[in-house]
Backbone bond lengths (Angstrom), bond angles and torsions (degrees), N, CA, C in turn:
res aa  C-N    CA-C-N  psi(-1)  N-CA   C-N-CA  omega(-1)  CA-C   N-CA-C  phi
1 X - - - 1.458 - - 1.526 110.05 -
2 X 1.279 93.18 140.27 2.119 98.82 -173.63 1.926 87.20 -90.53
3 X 1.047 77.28 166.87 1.841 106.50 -172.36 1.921 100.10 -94.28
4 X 1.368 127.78 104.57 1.187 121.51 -178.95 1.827 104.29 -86.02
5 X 1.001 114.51 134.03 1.629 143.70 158.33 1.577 98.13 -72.20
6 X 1.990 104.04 114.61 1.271 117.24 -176.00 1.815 102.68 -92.88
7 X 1.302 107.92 -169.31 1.385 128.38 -141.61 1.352 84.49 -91.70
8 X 1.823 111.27 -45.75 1.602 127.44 -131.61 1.573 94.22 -102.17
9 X 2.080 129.91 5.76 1.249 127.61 -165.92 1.488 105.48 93.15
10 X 1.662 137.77 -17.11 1.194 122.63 -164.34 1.283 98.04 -100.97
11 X 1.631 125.25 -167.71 1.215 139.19 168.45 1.447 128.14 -126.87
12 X 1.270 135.83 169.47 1.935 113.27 -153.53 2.228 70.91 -169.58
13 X 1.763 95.01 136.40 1.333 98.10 175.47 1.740 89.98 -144.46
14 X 1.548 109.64 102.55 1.375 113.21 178.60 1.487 119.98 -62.65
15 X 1.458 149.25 153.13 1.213 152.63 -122.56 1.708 100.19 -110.27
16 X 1.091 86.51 -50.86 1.941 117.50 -178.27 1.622 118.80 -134.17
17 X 1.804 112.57 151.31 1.655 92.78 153.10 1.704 87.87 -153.93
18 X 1.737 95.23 128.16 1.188 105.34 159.09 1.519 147.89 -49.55
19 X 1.030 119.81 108.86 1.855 97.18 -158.19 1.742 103.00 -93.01
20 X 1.554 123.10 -16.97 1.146 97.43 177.91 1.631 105.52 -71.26
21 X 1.748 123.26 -44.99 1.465 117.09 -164.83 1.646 94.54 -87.73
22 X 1.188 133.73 17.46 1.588 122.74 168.28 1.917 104.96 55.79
23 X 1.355 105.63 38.80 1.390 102.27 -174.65 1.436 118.80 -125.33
24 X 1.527 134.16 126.13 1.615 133.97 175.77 1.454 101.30 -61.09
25 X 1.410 110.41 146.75 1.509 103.93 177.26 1.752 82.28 -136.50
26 X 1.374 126.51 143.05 1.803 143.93 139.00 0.868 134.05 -105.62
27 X 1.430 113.87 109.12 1.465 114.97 -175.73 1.531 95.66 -97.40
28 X 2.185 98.54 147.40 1.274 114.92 -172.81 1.770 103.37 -119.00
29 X 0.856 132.29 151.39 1.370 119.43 165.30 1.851 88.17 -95.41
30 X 1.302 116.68 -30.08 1.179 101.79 -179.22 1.631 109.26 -163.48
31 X 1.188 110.72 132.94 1.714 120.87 -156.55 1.688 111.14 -94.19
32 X 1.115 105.31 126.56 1.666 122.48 -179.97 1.727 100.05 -102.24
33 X 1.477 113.17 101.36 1.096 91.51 173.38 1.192 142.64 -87.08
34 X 1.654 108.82 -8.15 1.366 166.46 -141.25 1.795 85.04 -85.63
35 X 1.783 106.84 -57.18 1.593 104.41 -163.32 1.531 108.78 -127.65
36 X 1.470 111.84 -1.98 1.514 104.39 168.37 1.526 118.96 -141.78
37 X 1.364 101.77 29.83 1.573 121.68 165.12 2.052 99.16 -86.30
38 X 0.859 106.91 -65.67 1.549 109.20 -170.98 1.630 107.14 -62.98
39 X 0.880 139.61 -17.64 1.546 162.63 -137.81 2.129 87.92 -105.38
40 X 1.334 82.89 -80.89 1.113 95.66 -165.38 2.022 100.88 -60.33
41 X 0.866 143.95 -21.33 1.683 163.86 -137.54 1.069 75.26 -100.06
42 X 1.817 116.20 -78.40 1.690 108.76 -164.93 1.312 121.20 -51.43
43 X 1.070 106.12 -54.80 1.788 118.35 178.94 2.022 103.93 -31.77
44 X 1.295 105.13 -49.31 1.692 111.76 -163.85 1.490 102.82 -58.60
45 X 1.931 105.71 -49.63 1.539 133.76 173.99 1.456 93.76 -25.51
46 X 2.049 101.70 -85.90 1.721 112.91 -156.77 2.039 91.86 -58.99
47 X 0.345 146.68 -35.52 1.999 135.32 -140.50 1.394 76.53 -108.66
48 X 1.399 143.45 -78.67 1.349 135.83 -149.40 1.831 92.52 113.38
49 X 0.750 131.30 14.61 1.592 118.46 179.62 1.409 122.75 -107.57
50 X 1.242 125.99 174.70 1.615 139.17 170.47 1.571 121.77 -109.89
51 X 0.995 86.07 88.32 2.235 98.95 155.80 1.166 115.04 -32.69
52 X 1.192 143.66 118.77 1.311 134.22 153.75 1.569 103.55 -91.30
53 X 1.436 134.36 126.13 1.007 137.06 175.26 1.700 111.78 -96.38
54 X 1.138 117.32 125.61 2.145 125.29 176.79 1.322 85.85 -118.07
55 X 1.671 124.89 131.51 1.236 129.37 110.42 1.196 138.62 -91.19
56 X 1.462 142.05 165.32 0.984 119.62 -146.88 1.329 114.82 -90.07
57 X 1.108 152.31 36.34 1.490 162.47 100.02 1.230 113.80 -22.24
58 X 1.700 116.58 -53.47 1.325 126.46 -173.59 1.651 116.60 -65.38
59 X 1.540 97.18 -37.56 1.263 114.86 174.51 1.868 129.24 -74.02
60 X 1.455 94.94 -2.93 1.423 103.71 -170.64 1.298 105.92 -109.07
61 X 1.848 111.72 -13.32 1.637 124.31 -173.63 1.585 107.00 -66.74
62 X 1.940 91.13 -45.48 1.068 127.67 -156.28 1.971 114.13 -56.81
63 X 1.713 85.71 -48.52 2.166 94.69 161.47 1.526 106.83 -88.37
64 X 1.146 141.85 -2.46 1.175 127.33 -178.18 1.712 111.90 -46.48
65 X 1.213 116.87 -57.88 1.467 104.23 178.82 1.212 118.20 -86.93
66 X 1.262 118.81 49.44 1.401 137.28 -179.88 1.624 113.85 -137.00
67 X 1.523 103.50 121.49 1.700 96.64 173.03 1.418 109.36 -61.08
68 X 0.957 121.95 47.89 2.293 121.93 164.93 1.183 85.73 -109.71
69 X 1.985 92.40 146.92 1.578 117.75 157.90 0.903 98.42 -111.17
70 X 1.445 98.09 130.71 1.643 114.52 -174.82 1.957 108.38 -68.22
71 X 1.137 114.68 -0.06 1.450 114.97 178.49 1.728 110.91 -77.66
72 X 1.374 94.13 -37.48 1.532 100.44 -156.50 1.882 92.61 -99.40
73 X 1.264 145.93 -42.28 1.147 106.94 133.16 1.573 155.15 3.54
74 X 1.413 78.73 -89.64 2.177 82.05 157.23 0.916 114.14 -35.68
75 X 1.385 119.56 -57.16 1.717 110.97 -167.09 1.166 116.94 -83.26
76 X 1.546 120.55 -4.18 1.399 123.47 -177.88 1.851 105.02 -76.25
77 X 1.505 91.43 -34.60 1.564 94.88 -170.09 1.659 117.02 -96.84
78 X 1.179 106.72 -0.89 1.250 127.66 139.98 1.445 128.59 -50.56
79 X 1.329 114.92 -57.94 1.607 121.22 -158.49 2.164 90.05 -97.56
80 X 1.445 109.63 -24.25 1.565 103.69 161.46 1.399 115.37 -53.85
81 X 1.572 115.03 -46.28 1.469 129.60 -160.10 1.439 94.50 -56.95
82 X 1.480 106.11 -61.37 1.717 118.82 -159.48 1.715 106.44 -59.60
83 X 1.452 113.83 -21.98 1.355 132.98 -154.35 1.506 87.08 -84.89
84 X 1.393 126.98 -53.36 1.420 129.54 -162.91 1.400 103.30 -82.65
85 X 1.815 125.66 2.89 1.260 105.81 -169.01 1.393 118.48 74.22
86 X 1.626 129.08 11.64 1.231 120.28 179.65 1.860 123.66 -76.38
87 X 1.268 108.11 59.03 1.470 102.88 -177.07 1.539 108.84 -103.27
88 X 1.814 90.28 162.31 1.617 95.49 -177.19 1.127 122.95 -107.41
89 X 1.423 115.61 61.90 1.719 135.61 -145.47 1.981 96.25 -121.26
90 X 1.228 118.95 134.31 1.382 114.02 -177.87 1.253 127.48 47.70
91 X 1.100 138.70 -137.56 1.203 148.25 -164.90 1.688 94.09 -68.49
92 X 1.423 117.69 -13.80 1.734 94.06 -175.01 1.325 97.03 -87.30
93 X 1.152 141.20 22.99 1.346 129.80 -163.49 1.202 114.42 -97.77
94 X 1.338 134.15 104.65 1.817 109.20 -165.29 1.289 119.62 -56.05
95 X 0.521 143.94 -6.30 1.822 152.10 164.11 1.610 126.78 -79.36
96 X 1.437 92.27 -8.12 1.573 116.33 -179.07 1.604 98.44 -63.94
97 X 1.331 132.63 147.86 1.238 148.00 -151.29 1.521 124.40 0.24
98 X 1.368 109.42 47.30 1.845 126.46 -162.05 1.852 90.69 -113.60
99 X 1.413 93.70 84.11 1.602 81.82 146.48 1.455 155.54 -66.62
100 X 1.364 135.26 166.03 1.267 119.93 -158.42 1.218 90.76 -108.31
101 X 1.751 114.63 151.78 1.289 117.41 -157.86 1.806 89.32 -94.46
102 X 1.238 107.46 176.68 1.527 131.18 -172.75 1.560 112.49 -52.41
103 X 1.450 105.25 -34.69 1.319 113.26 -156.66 1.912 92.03 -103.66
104 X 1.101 113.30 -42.00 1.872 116.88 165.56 1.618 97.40 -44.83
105 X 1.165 122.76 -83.35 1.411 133.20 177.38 2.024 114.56 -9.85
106 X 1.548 87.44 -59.68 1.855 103.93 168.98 0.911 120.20 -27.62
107 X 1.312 108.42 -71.15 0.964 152.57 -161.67 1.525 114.93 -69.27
108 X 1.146 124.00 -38.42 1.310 131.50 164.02 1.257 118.17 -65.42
109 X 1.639 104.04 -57.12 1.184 96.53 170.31 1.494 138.08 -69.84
110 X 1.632 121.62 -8.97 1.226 114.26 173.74 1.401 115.07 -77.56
111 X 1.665 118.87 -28.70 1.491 116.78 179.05 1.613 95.43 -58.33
112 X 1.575 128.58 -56.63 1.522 114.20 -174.88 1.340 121.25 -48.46
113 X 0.968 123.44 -19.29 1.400 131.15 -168.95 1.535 107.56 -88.98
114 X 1.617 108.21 -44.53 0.896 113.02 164.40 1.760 140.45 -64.00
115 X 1.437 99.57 -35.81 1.879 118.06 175.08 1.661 85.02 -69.17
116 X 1.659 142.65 -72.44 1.357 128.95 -159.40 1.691 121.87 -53.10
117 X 1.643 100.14 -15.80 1.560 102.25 172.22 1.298 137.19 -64.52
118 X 1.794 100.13 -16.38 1.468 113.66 176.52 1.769 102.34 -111.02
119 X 1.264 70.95 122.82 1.742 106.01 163.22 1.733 112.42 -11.75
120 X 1.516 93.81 -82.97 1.275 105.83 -173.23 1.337 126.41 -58.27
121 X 1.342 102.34 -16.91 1.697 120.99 -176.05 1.386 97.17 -81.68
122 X 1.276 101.64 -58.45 1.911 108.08 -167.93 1.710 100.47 -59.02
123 X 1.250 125.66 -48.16 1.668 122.85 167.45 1.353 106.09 -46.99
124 X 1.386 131.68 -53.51 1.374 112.37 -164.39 1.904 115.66 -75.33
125 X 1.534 84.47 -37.85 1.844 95.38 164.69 1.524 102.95 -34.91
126 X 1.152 101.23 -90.62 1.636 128.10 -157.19 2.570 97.06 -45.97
127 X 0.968 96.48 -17.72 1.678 106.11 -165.27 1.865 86.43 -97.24
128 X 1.375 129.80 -49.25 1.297 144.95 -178.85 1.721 90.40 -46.43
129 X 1.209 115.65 -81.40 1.564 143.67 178.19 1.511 110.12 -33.33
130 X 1.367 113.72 -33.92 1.228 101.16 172.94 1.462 112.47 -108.67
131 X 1.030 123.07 -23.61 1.779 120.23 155.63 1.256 117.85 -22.24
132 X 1.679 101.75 -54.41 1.800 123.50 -149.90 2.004 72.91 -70.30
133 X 1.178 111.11 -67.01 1.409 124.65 -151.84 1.475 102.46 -26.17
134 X 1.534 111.94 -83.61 1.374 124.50 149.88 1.360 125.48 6.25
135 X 1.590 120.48 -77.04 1.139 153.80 169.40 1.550 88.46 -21.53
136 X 1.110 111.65 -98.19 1.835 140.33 -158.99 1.856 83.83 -55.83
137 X 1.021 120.43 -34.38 1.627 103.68 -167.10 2.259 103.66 -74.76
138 X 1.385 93.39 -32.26 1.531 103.79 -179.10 1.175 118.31 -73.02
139 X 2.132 108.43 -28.02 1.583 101.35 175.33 1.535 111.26 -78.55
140 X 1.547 125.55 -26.66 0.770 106.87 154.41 2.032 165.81 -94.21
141 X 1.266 68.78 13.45 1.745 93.92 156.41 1.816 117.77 -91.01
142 X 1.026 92.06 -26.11 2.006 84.31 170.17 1.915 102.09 -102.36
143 X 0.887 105.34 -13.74 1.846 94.01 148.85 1.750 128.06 -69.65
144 X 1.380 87.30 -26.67 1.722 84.68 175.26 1.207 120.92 -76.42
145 X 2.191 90.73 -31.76 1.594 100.73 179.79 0.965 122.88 -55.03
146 X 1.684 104.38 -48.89 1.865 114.57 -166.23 1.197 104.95 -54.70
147 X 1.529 126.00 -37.66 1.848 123.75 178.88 1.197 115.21 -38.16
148 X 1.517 113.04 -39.44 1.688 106.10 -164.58 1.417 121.76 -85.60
149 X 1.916 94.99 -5.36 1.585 92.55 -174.07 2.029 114.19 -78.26
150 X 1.190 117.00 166.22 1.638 117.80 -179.02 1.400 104.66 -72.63
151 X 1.468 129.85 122.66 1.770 127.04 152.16 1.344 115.55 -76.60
152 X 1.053 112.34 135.82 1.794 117.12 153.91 1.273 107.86 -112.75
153 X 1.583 114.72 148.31 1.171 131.34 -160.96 2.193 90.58 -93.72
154 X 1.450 95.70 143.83 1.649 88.43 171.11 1.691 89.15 -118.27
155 X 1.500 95.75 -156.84 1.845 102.57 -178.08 1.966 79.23 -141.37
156 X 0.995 125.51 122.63 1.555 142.51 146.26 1.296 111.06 -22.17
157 X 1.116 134.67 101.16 1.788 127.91 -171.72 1.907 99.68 -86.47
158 X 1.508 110.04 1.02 1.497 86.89 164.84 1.432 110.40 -139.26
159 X 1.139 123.11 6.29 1.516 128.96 143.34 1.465 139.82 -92.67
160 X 1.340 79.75 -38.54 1.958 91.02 166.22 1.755 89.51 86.85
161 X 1.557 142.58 26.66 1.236 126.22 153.17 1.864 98.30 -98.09
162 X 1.745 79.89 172.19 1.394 94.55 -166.12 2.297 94.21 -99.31
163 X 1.576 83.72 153.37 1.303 84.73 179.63 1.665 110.75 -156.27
164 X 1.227 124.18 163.39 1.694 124.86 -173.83 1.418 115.19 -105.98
165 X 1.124 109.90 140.18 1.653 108.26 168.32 1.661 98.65 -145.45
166 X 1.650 121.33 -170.57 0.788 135.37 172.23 1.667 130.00 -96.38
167 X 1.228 130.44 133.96 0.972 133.39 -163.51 1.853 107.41 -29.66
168 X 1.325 117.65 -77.11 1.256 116.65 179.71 1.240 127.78 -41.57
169 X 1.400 117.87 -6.30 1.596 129.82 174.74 1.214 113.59 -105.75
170 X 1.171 130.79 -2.23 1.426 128.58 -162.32 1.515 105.41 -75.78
171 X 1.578 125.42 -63.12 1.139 115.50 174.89 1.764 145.39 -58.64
172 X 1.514 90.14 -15.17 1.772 106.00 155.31 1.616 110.96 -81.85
173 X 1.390 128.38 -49.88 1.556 132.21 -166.27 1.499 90.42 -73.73
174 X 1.713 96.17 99.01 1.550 107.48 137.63 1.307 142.77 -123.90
175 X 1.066 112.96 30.57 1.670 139.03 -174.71 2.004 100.34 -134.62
176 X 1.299 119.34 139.97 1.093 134.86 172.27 1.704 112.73 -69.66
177 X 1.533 106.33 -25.80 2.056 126.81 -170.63 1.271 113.80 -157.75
178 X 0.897 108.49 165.59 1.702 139.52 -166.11 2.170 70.23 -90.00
179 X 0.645 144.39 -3.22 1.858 131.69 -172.54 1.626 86.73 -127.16
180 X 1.112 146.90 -32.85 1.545 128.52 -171.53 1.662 99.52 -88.68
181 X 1.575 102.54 -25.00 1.811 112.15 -170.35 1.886 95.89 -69.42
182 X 1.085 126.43 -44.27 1.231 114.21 -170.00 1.737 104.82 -90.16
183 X 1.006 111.18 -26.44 1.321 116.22 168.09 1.980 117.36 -46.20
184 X 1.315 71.82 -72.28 1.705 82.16 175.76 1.696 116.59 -54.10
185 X 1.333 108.55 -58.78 1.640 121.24 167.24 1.942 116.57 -37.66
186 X 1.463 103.51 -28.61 1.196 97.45 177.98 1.111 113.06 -80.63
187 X 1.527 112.96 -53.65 1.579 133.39 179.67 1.864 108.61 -25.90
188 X 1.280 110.60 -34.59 1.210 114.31 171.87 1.415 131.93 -62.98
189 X 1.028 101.95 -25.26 1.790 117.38 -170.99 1.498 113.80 -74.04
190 X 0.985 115.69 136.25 1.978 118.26 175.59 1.100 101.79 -79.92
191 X 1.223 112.08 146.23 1.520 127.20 168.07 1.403 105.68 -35.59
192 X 1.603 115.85 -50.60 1.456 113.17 -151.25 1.829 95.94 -70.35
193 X 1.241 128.24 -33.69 1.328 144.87 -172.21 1.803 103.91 -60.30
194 X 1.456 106.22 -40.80 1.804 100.08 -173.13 1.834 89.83 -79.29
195 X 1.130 121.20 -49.41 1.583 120.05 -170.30 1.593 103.82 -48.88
196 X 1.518 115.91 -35.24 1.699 101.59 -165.66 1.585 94.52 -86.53
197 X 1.208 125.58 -11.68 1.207 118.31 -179.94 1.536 117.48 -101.32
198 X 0.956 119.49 7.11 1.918 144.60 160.76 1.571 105.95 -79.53
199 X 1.577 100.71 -43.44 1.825 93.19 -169.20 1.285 99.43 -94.38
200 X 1.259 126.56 -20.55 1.637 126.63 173.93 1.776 103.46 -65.90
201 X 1.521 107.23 -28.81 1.815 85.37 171.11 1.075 102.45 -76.20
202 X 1.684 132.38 -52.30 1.258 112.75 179.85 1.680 135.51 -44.62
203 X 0.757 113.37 -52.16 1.695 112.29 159.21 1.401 116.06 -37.39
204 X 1.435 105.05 -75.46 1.307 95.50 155.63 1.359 136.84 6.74
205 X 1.585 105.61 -112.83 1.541 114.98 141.01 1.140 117.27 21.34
206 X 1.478 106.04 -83.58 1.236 109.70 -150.98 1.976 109.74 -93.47
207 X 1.333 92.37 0.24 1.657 101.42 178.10 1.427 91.37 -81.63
208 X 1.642 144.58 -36.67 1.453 142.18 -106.96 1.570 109.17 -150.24
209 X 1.426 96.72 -17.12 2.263 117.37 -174.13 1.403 94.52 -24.55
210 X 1.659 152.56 -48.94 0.909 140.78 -145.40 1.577 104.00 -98.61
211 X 1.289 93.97 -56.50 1.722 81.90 176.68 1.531 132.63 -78.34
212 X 1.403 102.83 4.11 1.615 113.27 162.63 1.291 102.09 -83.10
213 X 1.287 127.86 -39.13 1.530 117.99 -165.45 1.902 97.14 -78.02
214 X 1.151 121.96 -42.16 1.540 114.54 -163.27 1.641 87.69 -83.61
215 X 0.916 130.72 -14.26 2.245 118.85 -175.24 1.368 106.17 -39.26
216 X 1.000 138.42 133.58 1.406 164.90 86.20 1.499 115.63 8.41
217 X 1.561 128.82 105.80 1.342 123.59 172.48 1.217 106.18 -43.46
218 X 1.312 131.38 -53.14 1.348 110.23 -169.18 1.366 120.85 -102.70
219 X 1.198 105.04 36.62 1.204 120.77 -178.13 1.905 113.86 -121.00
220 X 1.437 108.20 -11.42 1.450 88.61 -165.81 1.652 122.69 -90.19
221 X 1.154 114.44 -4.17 1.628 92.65 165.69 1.832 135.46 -52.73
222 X 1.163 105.84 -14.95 1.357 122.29 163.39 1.592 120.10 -77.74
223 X 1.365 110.16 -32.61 1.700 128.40 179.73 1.955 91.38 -75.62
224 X 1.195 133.27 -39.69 1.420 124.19 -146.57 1.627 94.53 -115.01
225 X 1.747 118.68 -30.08 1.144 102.72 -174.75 1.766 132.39 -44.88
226 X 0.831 117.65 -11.05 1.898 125.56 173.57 1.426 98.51 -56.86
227 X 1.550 104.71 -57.78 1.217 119.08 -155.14 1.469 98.65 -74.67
228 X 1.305 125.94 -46.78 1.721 115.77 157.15 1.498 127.43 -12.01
229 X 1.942 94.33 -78.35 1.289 82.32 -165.79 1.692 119.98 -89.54
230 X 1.618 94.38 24.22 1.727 97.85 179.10 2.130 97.01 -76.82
231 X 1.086 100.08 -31.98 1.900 102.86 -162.01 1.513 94.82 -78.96
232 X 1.601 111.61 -49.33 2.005 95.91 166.86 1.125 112.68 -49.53
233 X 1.196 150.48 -61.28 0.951 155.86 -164.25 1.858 111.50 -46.73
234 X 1.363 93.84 -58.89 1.423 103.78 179.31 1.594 97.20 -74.61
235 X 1.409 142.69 -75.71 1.288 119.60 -164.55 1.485 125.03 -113.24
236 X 1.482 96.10 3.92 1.691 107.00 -174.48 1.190 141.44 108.29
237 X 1.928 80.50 -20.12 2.174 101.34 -176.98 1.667 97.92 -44.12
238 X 1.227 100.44 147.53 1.637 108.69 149.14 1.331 123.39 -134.43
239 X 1.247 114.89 -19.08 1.433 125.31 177.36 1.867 112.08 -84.83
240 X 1.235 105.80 135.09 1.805 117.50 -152.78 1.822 78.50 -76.71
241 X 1.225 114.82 -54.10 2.022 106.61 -173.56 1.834 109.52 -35.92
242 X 1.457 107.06 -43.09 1.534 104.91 -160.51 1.471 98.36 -80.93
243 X 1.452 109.00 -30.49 1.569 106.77 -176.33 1.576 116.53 -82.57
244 X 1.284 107.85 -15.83 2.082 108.42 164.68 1.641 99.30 -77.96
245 X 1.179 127.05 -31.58 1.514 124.98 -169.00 1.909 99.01 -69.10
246 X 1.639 111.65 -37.91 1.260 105.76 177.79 1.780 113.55 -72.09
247 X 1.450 112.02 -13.71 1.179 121.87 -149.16 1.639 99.52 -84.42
248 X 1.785 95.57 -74.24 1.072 130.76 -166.28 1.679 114.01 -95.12
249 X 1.371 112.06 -14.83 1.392 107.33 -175.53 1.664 131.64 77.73
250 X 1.588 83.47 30.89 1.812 99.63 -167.26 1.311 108.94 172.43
251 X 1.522 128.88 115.94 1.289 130.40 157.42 1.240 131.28 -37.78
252 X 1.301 120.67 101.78 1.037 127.79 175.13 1.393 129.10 -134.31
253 X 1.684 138.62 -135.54 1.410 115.59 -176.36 1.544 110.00 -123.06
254 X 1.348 122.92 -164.58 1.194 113.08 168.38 2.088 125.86 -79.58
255 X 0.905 103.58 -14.61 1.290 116.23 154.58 1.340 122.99 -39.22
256 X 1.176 109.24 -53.90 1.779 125.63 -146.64 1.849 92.21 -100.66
257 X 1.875 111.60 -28.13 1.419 111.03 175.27 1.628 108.32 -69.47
258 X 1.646 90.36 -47.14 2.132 83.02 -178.95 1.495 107.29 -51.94
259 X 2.062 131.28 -62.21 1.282 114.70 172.06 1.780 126.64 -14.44
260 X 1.232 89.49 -63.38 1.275 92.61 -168.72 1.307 125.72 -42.25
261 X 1.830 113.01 -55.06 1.330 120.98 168.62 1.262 127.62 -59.70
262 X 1.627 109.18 -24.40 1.467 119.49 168.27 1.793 96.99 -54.60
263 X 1.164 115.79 -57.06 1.664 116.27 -161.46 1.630 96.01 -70.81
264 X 1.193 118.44 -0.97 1.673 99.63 -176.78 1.752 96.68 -112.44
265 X 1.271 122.62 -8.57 1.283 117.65 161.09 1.251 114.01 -59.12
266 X 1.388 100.64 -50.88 1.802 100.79 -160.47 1.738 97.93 -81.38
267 X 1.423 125.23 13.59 1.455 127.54 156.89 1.280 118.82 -102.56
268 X 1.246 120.00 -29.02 1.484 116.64 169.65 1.684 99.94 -80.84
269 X 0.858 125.46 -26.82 1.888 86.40 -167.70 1.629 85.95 -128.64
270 X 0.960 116.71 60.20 1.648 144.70 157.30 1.124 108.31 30.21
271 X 1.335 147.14 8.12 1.552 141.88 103.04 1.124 147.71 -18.63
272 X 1.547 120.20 152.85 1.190 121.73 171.76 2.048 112.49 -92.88
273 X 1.182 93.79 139.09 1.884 89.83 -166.80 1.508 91.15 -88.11
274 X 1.669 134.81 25.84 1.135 128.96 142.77 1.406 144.63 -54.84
275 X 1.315 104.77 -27.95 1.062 145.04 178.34 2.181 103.72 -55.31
276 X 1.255 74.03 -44.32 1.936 75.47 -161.25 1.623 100.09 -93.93
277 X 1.428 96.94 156.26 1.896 108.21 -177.07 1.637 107.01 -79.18
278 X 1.734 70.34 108.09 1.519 96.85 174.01 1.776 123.05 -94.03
279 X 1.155 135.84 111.00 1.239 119.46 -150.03 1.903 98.93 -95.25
280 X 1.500 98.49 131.08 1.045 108.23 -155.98 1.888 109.67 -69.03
281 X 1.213 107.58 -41.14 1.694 114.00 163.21 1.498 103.13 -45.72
282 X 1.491 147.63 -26.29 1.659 124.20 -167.61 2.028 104.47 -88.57
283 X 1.654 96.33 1.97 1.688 106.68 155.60 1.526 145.25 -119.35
284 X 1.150 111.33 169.63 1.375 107.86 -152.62 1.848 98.00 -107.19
285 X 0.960 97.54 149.81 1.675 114.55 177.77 1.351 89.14 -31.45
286 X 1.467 118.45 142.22 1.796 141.97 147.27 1.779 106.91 -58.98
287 X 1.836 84.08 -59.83 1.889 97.63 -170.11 1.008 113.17 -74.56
């Protein structure tokens, strides 16, 4: 999608456009109407067209009478996105060489003018400013430091590249990454060891459906810890990367572990976890 240049000096970059119904569609995980209600209004104005706006409520109504979990979706159209190269890095960025019009500019600058007028602001500015200062002056004095210390070269025991550390680390560093460390760590595990720890989420699950469905992103290591120390227990993992690789079949974060169990709730108790109040702030934009 091209980035349209509005009427009013701003700019508007629609999400999708249908070409059989000739229609813009935006998906929100969550709607500002405050700054992208009028946004999107003008855009319809200059072009003559209709927005269809989905948040993701709308979008969850939308598979309800459909055997899809709306979890595994997401991630399907996720791992398409990444597949096509769809990032918003440089020039793909719609905002990439979009200047700000005369009156944006004003406008910016009168709020600055305005935040340095108060006291307390201008103290914390000016206290912020010299933190940073500091900061950058200390990283670079322990860059000079780190130069002087001795490297030894190791060999990667699960890649087989060569890599440096420091003497006092050498006999713990046996992985080249935090990605060869769980790699290798898995490689160890018996089949029979990832299976008891597959049905231990399921149980799980199904001991827990409520408080997986209400968890809080930043809240769930407290929601999953059971389920922690059930997989040490069974094989020893402790690190959450090696235990999504047993999970999910790929290192990934704790985010992507709560999904998961979310999608195995709404398989164990043969529902859709649409159903339950999902608070729309513990997600992240669709668009």
């Amino acid at each position: 999608m091209k980035t349209f240049q509005l009427s009013n000096g701003g700019s508007y970059k629609p999400d999708f456009y249908l070409i059989n119904s000739q229609e813009y569609v935006e998906i929100k995980g969550g709607f500002n109407y405050a700054l992208d209600l009028p946004r999107i209004q003008q855009f319809e104005v200059d072009q003559n067209v209709k927005v269809k706006i989905f948040q993701e409520r709308d979008l969850r109504l939308l598979i309800k009478a459909t055997p899809f979990v709306f979890e595994q979706l997401k991630q399907e159209w996720k791992d398409l996105a990444g597949a096509f190269g769809m990032d918003t890095s440089g020039e793909n960025n719609p905002r990439y060489g979009v200047k700000f019009s005369d009156a944006t500019r004003a406008k910016i600058a009168a709020k600055a003018k305005a935040r340095m007028c108060d006291p307390e602001y201008k103290e914390k500015w000016l206290a912020s400013n010299l933190a940073r200062l500091k900061s950058t002056e200390n990283i670079q004095r322990l860059r000079i430091l780190n130069e002087r210390f001795v490297k030894v070269s190791l060999t990667c025991r699960f890649c087989g590249s060569t890599f440096e550390t420091t003497p006092g680390k050498a006999e713990k560093r046996l992985y080249c990454s935090h990605r060869c460390a769980a790699n290798g760590e898995f490689s160890k595990f018996a089949h029979g060891e990832q299976e008891k720890i597959q049905q231990a989420a399921l149980e799980f699950a199904r001991d827990n459906a409520e408080a997986i469905l209400r968890a809080k992103l930043n809240k769930i290591k407290p929601v999953l810890s059971g389920f922690y120390q059930q997989a040490y227990q069974i094989s020893g993992i402790q690190d959450e990367r090696t235990l999504s690789k047993v999970l999910l079949g790929r290192m990934t974060n704790r985010k992507e572990i709560l999904y998961y169990f979310r999608s195995l709730v709404e398989k164990v108790l043969g529902a859709n976890a649409n159903d339950e109040a999902l608070e729309l702030g513990d997600k992240e934009p669709l668009g």
